[in-house]
C-alpha positions in Angstrom: 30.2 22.6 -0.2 33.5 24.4 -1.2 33.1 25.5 -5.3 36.4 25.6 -5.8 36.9 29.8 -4.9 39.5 30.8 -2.7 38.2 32.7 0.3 40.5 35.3 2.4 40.9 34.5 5.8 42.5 36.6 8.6 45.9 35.6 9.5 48.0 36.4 13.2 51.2 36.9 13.2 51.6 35.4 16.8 55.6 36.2 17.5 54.5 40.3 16.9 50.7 40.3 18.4 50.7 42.7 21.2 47.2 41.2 22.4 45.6 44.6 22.5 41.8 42.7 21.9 40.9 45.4 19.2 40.2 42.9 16.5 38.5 40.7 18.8 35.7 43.9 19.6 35.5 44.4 16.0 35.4 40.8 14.4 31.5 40.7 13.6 31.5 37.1 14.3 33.7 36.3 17.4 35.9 34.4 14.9 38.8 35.8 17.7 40.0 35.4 20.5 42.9 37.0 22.8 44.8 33.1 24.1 46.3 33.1 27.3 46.2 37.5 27.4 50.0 37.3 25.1 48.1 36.9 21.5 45.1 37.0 19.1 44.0 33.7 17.6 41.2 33.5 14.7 38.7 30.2 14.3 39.5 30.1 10.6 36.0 28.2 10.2 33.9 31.1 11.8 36.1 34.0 10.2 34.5 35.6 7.1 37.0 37.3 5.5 35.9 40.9 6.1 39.0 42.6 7.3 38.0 44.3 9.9 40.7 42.8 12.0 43.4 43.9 9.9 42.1 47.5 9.6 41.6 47.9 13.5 45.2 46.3 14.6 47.2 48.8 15.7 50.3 47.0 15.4 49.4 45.8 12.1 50.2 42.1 12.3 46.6 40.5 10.8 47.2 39.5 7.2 44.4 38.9 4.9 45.2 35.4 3.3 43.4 33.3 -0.1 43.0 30.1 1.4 41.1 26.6 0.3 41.7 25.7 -3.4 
């Protein structure tokens, strides 16, 4: 159950995603996957927030967003 905290959550921005898969090799749980070989989609349920993703994109377009309430 949710206590209320905000968790961060990776975020793609989709129109700038050059689908390069890096995030997806470093995402320790496979919350990522490259969609249709044009861009990077994350299973918000399965990501943890670690930012991984956003450190290893090399065209810097993963966000690390508070999300829930």
């Amino acid at each position: 159950m949710n206590s209320g905290k905000k968790r961060r959550k990776a975020i793609v921005d989709e129109a700038h995603c050059v689908a390069c898969g890096c995030c997806a090799k470093v995402c320790p749980t496979g919350a990522i996957e490259i969609v249709r070989g044009t861009t990077a989609q994350v299973r918000l349920a399965q990501c943890a927030g670690c930012g991984k993703c956003a450190k290893e994109c090399p065209a810097s377009v993963i966000a690390m967003q508070e999300v829930g309430a």
